[in-house]
N, CA, C and O atoms as a printed pandas DataFrame, in Angstrom:
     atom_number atom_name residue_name chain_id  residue_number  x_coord  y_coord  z_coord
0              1         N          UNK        A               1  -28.630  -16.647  -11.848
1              2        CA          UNK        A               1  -28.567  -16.374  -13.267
2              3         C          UNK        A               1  -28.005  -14.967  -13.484
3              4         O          UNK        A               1  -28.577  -14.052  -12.893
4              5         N          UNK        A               2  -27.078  -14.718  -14.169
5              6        CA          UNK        A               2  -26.609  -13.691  -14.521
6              7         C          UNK        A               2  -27.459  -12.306  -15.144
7              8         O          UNK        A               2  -28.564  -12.563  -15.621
8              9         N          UNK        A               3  -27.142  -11.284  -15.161
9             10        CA          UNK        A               3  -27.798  -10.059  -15.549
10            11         C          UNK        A               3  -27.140   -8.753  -15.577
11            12         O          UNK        A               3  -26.246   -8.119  -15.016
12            13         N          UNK        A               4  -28.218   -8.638  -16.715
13            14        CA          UNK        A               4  -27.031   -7.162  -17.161
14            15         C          UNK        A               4  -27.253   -5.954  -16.412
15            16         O          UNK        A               4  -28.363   -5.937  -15.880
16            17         N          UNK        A               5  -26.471   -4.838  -16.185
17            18        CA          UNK        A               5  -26.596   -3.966  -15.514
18            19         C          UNK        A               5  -26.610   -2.680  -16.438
19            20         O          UNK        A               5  -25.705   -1.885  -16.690
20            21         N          UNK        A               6  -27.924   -2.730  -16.862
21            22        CA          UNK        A               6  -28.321   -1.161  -17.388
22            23         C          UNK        A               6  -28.365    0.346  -17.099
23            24         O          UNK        A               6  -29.311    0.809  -16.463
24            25         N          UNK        A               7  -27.366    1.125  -17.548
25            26        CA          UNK        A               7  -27.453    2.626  -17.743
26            27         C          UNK        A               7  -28.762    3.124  -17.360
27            28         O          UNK        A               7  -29.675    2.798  -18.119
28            29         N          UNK        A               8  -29.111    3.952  -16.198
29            30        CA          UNK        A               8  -30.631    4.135  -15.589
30            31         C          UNK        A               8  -30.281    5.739  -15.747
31            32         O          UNK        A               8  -29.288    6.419  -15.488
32            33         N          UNK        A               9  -31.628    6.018  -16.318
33            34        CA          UNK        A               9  -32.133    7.452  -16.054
34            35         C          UNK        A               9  -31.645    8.874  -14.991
35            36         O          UNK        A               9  -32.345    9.748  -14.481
36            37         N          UNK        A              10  -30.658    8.716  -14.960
37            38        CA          UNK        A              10  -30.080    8.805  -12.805
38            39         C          UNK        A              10  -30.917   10.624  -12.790
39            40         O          UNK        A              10  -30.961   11.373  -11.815
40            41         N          UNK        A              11  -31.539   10.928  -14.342
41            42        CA          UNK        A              11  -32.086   12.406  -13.668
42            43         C          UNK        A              11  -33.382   12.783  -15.088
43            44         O          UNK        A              11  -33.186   12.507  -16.271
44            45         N          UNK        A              12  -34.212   13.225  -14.719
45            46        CA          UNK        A              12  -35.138   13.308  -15.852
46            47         C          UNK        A              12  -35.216   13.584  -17.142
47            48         O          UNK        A              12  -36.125   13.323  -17.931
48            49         N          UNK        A              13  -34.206   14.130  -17.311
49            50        CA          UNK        A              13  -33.255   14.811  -18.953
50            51         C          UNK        A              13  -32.476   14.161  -19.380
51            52         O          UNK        A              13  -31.914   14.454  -20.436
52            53         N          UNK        A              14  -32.132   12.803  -18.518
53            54        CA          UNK        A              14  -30.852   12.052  -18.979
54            55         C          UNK        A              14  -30.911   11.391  -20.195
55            56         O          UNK        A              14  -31.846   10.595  -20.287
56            57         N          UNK        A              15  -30.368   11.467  -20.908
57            58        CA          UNK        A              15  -30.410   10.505  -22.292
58            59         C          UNK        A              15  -28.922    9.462  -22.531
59            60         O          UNK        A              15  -28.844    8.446  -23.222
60            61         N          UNK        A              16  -27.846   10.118  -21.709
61            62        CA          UNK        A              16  -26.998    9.067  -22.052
62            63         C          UNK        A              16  -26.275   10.261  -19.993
63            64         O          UNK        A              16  -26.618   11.297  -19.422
64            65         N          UNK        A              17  -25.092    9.002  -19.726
65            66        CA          UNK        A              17  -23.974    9.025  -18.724
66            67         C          UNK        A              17  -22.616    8.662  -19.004
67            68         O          UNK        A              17  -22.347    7.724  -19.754
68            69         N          UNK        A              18  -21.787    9.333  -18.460
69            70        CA          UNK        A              18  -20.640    8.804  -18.739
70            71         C          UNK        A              18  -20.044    8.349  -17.256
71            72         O          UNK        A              18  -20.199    9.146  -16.332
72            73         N          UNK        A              19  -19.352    7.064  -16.997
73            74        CA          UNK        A              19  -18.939    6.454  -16.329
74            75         C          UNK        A              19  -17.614    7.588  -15.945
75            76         O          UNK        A              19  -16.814    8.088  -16.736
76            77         N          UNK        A              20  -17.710    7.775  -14.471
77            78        CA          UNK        A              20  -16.520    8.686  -14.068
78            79         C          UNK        A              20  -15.098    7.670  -13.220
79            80         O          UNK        A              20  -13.882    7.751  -13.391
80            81         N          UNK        A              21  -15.936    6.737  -12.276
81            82        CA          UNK        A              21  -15.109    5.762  -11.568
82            83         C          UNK        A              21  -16.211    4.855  -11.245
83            84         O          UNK        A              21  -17.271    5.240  -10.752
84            85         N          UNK        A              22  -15.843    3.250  -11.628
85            86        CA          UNK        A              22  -16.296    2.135  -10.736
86            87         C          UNK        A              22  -15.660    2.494   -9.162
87            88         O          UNK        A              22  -14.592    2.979   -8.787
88            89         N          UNK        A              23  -17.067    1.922   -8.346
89            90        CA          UNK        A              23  -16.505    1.730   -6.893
90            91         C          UNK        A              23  -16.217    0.368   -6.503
91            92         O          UNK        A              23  -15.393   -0.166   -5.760
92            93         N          UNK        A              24  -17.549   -0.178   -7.546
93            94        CA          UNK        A              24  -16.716   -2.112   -7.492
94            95         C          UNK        A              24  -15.826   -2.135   -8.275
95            96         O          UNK        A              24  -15.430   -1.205   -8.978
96            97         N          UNK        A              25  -15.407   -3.293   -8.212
97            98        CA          UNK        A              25  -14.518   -4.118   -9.265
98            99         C          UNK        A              25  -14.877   -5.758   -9.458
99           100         O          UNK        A              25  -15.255   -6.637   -8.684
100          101         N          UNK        A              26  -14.577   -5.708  -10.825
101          102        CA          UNK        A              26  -14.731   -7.211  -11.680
102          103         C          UNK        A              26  -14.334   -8.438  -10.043
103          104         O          UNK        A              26  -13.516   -8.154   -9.168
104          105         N          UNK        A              27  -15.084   -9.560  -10.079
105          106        CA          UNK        A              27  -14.896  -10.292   -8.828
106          107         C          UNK        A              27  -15.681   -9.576   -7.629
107          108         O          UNK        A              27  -16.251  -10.340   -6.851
108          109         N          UNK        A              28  -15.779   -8.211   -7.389
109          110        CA          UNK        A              28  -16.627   -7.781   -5.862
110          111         C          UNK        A              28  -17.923   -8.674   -5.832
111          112         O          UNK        A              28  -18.577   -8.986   -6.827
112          113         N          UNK        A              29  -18.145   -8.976   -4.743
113          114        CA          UNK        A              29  -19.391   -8.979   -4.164
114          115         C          UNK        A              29  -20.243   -7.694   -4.217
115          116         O          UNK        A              29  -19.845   -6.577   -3.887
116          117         N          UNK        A              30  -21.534   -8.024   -4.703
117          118        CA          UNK        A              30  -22.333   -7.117   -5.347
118          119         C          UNK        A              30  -23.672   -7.371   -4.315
119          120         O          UNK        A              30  -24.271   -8.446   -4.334
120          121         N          UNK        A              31  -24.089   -6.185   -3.363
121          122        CA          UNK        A              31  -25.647   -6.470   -2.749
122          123         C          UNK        A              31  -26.817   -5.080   -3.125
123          124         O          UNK        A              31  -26.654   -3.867   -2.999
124          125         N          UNK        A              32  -27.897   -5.806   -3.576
125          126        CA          UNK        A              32  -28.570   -4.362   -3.620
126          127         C          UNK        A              32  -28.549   -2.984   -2.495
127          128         O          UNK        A              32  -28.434   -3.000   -1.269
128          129         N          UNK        A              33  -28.673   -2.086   -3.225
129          130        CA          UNK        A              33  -28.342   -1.151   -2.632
130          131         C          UNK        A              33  -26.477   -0.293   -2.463
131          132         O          UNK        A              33  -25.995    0.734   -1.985
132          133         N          UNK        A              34  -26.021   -1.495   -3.185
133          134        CA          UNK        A              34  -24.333   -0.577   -3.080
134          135         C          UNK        A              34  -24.134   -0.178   -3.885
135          136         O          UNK        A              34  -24.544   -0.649   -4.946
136          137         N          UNK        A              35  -23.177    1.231   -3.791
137          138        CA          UNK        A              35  -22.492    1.866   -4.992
138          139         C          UNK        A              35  -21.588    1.185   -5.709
139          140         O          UNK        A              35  -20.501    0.760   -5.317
140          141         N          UNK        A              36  -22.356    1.040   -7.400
141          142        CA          UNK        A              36  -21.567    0.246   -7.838
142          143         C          UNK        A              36  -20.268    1.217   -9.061
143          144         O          UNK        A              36  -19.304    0.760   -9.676
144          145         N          UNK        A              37  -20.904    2.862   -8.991
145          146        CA          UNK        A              37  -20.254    3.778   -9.781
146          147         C          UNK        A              37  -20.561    4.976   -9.761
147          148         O          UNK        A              37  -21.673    5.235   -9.301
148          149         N          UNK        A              38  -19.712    6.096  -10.238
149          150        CA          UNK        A              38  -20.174    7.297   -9.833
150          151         C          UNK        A              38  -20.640    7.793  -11.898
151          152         O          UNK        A              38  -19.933    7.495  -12.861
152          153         N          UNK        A              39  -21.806    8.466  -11.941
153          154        CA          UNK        A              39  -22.115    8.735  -13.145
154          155         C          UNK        A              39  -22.519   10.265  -13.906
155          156         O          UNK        A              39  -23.574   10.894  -13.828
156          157         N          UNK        A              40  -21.396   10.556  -14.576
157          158        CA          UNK        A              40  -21.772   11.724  -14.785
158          159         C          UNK        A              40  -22.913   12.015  -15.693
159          160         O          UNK        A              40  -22.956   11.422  -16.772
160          161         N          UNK        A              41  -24.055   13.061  -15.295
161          162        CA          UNK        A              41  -25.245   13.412  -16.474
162          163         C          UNK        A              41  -24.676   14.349  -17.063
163          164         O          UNK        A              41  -23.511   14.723  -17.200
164          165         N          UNK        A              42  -25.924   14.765  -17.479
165          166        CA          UNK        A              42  -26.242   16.206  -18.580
166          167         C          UNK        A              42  -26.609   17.475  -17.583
167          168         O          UNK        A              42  -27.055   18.519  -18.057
168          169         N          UNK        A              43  -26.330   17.258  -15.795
169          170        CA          UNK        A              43  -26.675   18.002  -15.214
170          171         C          UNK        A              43  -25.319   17.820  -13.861
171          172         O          UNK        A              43  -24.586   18.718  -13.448
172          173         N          UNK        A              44  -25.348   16.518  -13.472
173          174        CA          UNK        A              44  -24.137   16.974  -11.920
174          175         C          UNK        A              44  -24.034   15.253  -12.176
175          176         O          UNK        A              44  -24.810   14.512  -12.780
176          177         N          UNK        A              45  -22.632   14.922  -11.393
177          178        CA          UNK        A              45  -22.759   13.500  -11.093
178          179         C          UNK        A              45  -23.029   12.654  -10.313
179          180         O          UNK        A              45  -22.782   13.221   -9.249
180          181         N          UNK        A              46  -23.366   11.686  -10.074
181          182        CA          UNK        A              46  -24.334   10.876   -9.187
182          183         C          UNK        A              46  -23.603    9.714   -8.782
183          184         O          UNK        A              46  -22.647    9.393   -9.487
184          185         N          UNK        A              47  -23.945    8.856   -7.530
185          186        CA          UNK        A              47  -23.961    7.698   -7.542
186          187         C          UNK        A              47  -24.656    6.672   -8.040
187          188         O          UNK        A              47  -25.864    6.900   -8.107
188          189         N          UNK        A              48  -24.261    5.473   -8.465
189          190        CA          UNK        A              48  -25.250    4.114   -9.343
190          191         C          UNK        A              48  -25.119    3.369   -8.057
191          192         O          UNK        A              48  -24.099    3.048   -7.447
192          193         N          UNK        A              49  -26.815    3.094   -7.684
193          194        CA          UNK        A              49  -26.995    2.055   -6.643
194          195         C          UNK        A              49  -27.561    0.712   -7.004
195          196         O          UNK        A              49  -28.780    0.603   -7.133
196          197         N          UNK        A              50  -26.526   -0.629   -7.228
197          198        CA          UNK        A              50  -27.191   -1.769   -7.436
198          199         C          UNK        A              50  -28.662   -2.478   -7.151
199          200         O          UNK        A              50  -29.011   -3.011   -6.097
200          201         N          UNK        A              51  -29.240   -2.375   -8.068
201          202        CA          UNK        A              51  -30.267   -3.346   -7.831
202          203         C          UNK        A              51  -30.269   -4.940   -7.851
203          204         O          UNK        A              51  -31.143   -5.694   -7.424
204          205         N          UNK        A              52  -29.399   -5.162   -8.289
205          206        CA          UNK        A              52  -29.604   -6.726   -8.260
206          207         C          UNK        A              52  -28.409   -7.071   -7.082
207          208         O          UNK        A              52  -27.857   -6.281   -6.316
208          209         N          UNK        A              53  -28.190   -8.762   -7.248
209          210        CA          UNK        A              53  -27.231   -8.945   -6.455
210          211         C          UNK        A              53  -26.293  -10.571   -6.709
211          212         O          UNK        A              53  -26.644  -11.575   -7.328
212          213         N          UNK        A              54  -24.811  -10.231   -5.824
213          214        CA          UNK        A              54  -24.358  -11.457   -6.885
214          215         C          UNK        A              54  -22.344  -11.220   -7.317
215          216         O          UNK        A              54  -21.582  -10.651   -6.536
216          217         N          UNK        A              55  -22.098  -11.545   -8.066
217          218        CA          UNK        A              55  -20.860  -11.200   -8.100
218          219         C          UNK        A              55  -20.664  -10.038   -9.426
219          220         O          UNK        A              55  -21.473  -10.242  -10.330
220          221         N          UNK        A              56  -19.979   -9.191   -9.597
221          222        CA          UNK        A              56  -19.635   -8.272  -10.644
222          223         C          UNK        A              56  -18.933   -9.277  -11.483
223          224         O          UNK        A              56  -18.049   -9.938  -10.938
224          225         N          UNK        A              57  -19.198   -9.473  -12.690
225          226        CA          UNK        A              57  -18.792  -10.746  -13.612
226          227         C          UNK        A              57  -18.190   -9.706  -14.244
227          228         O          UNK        A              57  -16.989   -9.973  -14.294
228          229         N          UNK        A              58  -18.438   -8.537  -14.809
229          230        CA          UNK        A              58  -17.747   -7.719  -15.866
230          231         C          UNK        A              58  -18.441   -6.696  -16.064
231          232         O          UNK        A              58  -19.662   -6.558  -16.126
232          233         N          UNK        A              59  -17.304   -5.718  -16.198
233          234        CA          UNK        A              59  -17.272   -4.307  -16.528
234          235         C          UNK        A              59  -17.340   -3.825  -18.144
235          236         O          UNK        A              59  -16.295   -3.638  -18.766
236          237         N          UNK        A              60  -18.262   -3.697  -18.579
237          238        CA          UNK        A              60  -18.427   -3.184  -20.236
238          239         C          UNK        A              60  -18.263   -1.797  -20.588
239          240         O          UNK        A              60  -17.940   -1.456  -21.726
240          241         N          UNK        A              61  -18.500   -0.897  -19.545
241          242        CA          UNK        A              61  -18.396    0.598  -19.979
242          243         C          UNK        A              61  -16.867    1.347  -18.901
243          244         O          UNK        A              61  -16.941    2.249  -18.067
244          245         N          UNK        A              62  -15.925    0.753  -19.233
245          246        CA          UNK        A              62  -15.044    1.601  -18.407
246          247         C          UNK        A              62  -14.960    3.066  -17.767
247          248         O          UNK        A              62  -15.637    4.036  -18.107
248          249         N          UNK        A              63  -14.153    3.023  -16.940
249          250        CA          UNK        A              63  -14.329    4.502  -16.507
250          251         C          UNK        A              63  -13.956    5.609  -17.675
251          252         O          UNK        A              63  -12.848    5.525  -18.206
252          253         N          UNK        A              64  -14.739    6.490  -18.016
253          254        CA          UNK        A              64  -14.986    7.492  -19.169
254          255         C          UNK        A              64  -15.512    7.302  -20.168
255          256         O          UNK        A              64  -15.603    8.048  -21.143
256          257         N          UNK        A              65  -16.045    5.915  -19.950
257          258        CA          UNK        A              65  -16.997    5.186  -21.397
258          259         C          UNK        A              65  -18.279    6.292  -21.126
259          260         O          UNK        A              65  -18.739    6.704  -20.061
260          261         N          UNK        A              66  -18.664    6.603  -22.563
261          262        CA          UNK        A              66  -20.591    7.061  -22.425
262          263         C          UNK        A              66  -21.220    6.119  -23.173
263          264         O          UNK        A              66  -20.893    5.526  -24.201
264          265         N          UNK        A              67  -23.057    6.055  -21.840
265          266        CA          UNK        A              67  -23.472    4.325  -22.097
266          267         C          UNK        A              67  -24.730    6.134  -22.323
267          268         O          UNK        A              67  -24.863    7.262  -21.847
268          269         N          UNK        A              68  -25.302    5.237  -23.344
269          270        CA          UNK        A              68  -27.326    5.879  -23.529
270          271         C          UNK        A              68  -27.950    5.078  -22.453
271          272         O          UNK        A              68  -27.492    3.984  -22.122
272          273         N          UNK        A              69  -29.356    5.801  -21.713
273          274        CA          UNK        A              69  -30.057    5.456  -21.385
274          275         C          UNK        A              69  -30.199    4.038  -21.710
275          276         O          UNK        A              69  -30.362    3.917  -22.924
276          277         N          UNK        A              70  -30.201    2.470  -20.848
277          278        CA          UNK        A              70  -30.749    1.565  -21.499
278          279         C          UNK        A              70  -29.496    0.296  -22.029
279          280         O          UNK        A              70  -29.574   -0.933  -22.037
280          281         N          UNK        A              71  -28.484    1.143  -22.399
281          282        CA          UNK        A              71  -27.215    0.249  -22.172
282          283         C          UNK        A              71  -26.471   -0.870  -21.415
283          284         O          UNK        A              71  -26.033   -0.641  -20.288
284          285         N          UNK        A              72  -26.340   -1.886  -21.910
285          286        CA          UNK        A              72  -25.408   -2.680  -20.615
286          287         C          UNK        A              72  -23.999   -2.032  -20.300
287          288         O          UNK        A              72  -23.162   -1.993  -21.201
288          289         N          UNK        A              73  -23.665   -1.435  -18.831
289          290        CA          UNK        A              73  -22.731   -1.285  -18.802
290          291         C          UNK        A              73  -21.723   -2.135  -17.948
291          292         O          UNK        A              73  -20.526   -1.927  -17.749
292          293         N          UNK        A              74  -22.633   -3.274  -17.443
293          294        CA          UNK        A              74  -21.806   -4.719  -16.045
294          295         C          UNK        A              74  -22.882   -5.483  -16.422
295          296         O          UNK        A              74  -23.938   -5.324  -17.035
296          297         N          UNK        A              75  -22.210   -6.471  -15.794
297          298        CA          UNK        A              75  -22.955   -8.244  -15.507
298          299         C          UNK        A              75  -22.774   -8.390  -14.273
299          300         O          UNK        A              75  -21.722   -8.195  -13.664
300          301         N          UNK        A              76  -24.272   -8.906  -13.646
301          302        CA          UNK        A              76  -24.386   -9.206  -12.418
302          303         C          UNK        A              76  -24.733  -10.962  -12.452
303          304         O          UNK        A              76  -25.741  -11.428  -12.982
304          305         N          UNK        A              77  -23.727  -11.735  -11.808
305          306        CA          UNK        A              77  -24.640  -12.932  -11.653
306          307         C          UNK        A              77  -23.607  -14.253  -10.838
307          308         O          UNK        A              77  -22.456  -13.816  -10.857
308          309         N          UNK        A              78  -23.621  -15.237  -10.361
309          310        CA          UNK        A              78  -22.696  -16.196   -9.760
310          311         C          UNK        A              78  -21.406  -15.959  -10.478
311          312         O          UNK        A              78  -21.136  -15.636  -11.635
312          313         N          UNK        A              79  -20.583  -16.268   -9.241
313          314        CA          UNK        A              79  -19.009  -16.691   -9.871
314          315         C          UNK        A              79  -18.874  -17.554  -10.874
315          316         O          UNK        A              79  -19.820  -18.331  -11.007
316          317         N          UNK        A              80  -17.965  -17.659  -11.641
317          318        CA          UNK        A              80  -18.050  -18.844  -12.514
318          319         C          UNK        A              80  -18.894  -18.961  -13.750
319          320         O          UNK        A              80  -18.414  -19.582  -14.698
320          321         N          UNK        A              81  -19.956  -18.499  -13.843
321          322        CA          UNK        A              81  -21.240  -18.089  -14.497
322          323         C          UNK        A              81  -21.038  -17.936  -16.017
323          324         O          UNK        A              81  -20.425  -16.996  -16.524
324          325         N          UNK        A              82  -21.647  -19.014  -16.740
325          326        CA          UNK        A              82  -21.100  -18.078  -18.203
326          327         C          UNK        A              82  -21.823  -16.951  -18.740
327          328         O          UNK        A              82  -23.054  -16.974  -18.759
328          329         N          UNK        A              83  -21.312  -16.184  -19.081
329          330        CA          UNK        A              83  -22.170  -14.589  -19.352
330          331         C          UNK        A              83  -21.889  -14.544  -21.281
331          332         O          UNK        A              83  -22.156  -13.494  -21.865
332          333         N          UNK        A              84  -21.581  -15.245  -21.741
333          334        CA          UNK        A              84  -21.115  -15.714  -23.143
334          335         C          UNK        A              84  -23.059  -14.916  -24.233
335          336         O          UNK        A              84  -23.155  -13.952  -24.992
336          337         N          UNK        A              85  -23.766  -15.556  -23.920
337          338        CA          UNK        A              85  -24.701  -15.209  -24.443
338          339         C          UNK        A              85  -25.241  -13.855  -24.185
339          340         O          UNK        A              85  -25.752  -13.282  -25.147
340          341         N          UNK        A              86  -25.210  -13.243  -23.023
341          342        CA          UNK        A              86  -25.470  -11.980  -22.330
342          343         C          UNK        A              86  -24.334  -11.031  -23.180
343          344         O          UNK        A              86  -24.564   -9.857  -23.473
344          345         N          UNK        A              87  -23.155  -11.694  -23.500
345          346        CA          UNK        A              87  -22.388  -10.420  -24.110
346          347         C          UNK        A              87  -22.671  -10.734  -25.896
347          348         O          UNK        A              87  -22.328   -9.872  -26.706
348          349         N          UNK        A              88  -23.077  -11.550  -26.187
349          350        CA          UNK        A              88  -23.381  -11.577  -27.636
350          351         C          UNK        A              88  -24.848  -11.413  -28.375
351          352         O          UNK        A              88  -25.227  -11.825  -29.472
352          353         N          UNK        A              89  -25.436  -10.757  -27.491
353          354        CA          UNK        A              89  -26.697  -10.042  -27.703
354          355         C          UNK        A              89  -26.631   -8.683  -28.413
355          356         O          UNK        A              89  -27.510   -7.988  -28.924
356          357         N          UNK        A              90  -25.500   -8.551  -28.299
357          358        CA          UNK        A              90  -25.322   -7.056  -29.480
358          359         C          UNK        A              90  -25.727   -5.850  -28.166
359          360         O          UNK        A              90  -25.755   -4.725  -28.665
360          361         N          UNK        A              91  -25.894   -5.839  -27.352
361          362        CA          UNK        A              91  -26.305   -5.041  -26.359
362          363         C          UNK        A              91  -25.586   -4.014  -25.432
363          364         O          UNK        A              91  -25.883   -2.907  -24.983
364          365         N          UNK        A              92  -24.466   -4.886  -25.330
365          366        CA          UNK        A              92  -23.204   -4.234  -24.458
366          367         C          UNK        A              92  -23.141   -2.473  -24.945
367          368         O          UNK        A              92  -23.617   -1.921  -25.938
368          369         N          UNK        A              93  -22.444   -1.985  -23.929
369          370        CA          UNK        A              93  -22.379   -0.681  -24.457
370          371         C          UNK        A              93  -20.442   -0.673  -25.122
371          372         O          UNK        A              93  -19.490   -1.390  -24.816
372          373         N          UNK        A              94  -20.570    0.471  -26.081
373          374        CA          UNK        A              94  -19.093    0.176  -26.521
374          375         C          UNK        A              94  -18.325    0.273  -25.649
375          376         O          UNK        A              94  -17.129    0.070  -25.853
């Protein structure tokens, strides 16, 4: 089942990140634990380590997008997968 990939806290002050570079791409194979992006805070930039696992269905926050705390910025879930309802939740980040 598909799932969204939320903008995480990456430092205690964080309130929002801005996407610097995906290391996946739309189609990768996705396993917990891989870098799925590098994220700049309100302090230094970081790596984003997947928690879930599955195929990268889509990229919502491009590189230089800023997502808030809590944002969808990817879809994690089978190939093929419809993610139709997951993106019409009003949730996505712009």
């Amino acid at each position: 089942m598909a799932e969204k990939i939320l903008m995480l806290a990456l430092s205690p002050t964080m309130d929002k990140g801005t996407i610097i570079r995906w290391l996946k791409q739309e189609g990768d194979r996705v396993r917990s634990g891989d870098l799925l992006c590098e994220v700049e805070t309100d302090k230094t930039t970081m790596e984003y380590e997947s928690t879930s696992e599955g195929v990268l269905l889509k990229i919502l926050a491009e590189a230089g997008a800023v997502a808030r705390v809590g944002e969808t910025i990817a879809i994690v879930g089978e190939a093929g997968e419809d993610i139709g309802p997951l993106l019409s939740d009003g949730a996505a980040a712009p």
